[in-house]
C-alpha positions in Angstrom: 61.6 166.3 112.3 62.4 165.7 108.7 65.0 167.6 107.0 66.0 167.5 103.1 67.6 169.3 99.9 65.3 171.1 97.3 65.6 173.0 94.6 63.3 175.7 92.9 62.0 176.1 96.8 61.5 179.3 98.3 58.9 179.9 101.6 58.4 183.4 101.2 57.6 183.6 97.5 55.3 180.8 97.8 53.7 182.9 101.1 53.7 185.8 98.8 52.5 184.4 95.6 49.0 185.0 96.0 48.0 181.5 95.6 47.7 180.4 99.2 46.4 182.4 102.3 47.7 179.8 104.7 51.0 180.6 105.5 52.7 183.0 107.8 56.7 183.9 108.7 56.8 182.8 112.4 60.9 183.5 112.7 64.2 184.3 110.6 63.0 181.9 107.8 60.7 180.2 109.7 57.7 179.0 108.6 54.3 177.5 109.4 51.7 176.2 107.2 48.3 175.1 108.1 46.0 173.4 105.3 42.7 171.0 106.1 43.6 169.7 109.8 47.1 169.9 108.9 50.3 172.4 110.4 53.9 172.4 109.8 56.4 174.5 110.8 59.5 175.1 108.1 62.8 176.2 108.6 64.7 176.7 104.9 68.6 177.9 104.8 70.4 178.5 101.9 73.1 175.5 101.1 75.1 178.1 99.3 76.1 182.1 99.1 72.9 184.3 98.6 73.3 187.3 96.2 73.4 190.9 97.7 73.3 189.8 101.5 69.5 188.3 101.0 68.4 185.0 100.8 66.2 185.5 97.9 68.0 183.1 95.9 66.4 180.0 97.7 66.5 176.5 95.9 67.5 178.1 93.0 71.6 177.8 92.9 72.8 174.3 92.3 73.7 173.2 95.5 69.4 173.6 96.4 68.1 175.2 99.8 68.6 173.1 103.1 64.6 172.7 104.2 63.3 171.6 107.6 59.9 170.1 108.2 58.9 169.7 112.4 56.8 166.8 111.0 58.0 162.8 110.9 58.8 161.4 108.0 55.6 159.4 107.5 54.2 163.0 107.4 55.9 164.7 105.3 55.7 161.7 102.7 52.1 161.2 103.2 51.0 164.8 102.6 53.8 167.6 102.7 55.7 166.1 99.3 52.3 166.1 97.6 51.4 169.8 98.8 54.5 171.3 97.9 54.3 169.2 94.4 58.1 167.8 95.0 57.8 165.4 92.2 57.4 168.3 89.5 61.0 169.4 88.0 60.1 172.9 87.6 63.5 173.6 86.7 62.5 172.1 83.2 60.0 174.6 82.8 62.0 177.4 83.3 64.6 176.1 80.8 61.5 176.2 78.1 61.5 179.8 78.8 62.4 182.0 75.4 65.5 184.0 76.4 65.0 186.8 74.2 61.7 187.4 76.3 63.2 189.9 78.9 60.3 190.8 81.1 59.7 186.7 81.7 63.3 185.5 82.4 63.4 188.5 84.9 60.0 187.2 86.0 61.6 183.9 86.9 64.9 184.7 88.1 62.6 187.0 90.3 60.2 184.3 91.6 61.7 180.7 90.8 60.8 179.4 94.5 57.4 179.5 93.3 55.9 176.0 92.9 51.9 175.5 92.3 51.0 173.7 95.3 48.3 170.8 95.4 45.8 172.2 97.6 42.8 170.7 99.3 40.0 171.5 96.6 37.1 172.5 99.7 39.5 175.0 101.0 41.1 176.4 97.9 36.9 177.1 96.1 36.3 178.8 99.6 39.4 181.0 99.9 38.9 181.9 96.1 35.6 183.0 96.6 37.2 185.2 99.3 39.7 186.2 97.0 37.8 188.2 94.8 37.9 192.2 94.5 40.1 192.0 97.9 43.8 192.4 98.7 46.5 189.3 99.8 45.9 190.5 103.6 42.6 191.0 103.6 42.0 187.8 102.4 44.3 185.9 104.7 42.4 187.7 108.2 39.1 186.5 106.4 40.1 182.9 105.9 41.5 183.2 109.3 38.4 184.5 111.1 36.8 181.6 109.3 39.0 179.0 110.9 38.7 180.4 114.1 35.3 180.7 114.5 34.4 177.0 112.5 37.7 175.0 113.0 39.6 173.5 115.7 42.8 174.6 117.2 45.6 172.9 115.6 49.3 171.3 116.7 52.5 170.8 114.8 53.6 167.4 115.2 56.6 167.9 116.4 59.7 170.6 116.8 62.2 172.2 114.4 65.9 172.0 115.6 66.0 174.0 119.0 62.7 174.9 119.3 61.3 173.5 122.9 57.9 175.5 122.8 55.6 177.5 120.6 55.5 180.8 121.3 53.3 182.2 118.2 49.8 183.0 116.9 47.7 179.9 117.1 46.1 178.1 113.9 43.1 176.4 113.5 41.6 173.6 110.9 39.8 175.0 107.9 36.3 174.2 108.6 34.0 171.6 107.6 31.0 172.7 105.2 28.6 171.6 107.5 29.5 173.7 110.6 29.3 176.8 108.3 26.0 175.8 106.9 24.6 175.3 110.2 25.8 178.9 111.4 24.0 180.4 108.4 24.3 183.6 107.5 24.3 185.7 110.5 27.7 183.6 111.9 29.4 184.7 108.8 29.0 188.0 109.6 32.1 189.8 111.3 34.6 187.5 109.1 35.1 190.5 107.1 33.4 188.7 104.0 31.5 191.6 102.9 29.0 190.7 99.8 31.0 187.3 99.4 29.7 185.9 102.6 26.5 185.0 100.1 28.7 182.5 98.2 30.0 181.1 101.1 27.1 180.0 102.3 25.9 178.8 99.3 29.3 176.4 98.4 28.6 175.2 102.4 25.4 174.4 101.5 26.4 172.8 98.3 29.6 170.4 99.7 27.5 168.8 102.5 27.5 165.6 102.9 26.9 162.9 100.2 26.0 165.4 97.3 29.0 167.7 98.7 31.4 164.1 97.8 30.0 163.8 94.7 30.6 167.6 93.6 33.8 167.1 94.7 34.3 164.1 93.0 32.8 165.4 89.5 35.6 168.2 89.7 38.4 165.7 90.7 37.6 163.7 87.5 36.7 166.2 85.3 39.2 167.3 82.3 40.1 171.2 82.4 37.3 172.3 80.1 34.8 170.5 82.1 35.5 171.6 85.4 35.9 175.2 84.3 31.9 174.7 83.1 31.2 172.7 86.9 33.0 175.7 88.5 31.0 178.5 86.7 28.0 176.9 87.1 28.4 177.7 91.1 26.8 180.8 92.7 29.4 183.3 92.9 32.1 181.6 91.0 33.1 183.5 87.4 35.6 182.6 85.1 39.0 184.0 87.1 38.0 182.3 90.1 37.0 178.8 88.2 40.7 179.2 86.4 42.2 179.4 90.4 40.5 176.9 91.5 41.3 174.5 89.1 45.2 175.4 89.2 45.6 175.4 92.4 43.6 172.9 94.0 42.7 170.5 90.6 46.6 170.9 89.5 45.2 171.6 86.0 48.3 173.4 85.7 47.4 174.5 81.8 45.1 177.0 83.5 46.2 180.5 83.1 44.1 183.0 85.3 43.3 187.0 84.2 43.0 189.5 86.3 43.8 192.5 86.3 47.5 192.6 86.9 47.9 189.6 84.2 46.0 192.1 81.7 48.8 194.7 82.2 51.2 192.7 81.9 49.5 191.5 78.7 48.8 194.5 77.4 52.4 196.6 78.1 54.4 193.2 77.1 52.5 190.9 74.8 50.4 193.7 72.7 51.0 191.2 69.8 49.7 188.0 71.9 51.1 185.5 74.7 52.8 182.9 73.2 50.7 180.3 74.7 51.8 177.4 72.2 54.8 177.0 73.5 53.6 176.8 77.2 50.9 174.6 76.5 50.6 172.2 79.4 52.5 174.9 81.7 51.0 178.0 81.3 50.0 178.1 84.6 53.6 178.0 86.2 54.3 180.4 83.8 51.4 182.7 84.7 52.8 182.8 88.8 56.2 183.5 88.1 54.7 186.5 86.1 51.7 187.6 88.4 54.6 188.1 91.7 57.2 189.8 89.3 54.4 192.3 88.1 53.4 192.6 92.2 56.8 194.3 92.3 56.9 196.6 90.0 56.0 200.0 89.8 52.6 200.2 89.0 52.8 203.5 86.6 55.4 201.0 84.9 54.4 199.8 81.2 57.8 199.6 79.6 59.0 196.3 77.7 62.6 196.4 79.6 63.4 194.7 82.8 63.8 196.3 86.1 65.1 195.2 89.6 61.9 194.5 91.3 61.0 195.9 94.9 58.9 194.6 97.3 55.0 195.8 97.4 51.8 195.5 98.6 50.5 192.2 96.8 46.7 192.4 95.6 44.2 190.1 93.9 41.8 191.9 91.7 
């Protein structure tokens, strides 16, 4: 078990943030986390008072958010502080905020646990194929159904303070191209994949083996601009789907993806433009703390003023 301090850290809003599918609540803030052949289970508690009787103010006070990993040490430094991107001081970011922009600083003070993790690139193009025209629990059964027909089941490393045994739903690896390739289409079927189970097959196809490497590799190397034109150049991959891809897996964190919720929010609060130039390099972060604020909202809602956000049904159009 490794435990430590962190700030701009919160479980739930990164569960909830519509960039990962991976994650589930397994216990009062209790966490696990499965990504490639890894799991984790995460325990976070609050190091000082929360506001209102919740605990939605996670990492964000000064004194940080207490966070335990079941994982050793060598773990968590060899993969866990790279997934969670613990080396980024978001904090900064938010201070580059414009506070006379009142629907962003509520967007942050909303959702400043979020952090853009560093996903595995393989898993992160599949899940946003997955993603698209579909809903944030849709998507996660799907990606599940997929791991547990293709993967292997998985075990934490080790134990969070006072757990002796593992009661919960189990998790399995995110499979390997090749296995889904060799199942074809008819395996595919069932996953509740729909019209996308096309493009899966197709990326499985593409990432196996040696030419799969050197895809992945091209990508990995590639600036923004020419990864977005890799990306599109994929069956089944358009322009919203490239921009995920590359922000959450390729950590091209300048990428700013549309859809349809970021439109509203572009067209009831920016009608005059988003003020890109001064989140250049950013815009990205920016765009998540935006994108699970909006989630929360009303959605008959297009005023410019602020409102105390209530939880909703999160969806990716």
């Amino acid at each position: 078990m490794y435990q430590t301090i962190l700030h701009d850290f919160d479980m739930r809003m990164l569960m909830d943030s519509g960039q990962v599918f991976r994650i589930c609540c397994c216990g009062e803030n209790t966490y696990a986390v499965a990504s490639g052949r890894h799991l984790v289970r995460i325990r976070q508690t609050a190091c000082g008072p929360s506001k209102e009787g919740t605990l939605s103010a996670f990492g964000m006070s000064g004194e940080g958010v207490s966070v335990e990993f079941s994982c050793s040490p060598q773990e968590f430094d060899s993969y866990w502080h790279n997934y969670f991107d613990l080396s980024t001081d978001y904090g900064a970011m938010k201070k580059a905020v414009d506070p006379k922009d009142s629907f962003l600083t509520s967007a942050i003070s909303y959702g400043g646990g979020i952090r853009i993790l560093r996903q595995d690139l393989w898993e992160t193009i599949l899940c946003f194929l997955i993603s698209q025209n579909n809903n944030i629990t849709r998507i996660r059964n799907s990606v599940d159904s997929l791991c547990r027909r293709y993967g292997e089941r998985l075990e934490p490393e080790g134990f969070l303070t006072g757990e002796e045994s593992l009661s919960e739903r189990d998790f399995y690896s995110f499979p390997e191209p090749e296995k889904i390739a060799a199942g074809g289409l008819e395996e595919l079927q069932g996953l509740g994949l729909g019209y996308r189970d096309k493009y899966i097959l197709a990326m499985a196809k593409r990432c196996c083996n040696g030419s799969g490497k050197e895809f992945f590799h091209s990508l990995q190397n590639a600036d923004y601009e020419e990864a977005i034109a890799i990306l599109t150049g994929e069956f089944g991959i358009g322009r919203k789907v490239a921009d995920c891809i590359c922000l959450f897996a390729l950590h091209h964190i300048g990428a700013f993806p549309v859809d349809t919720h970021v439109k509203q929010i572009l067209a009831a609060y920016y009608p005059k433009g988003f003020p890109f130039e001064r989140y250049q390099g950013f815009a990205g972060v920016i765009q998540q703390y935006m994108f699970y604020y909006k989630l929360s909202l009303p959605s008959s809602r297009t005023k410019k003023e602020a409102v105390k956000p209530a939880p909703a049904r999160k969806k990716i159009s």
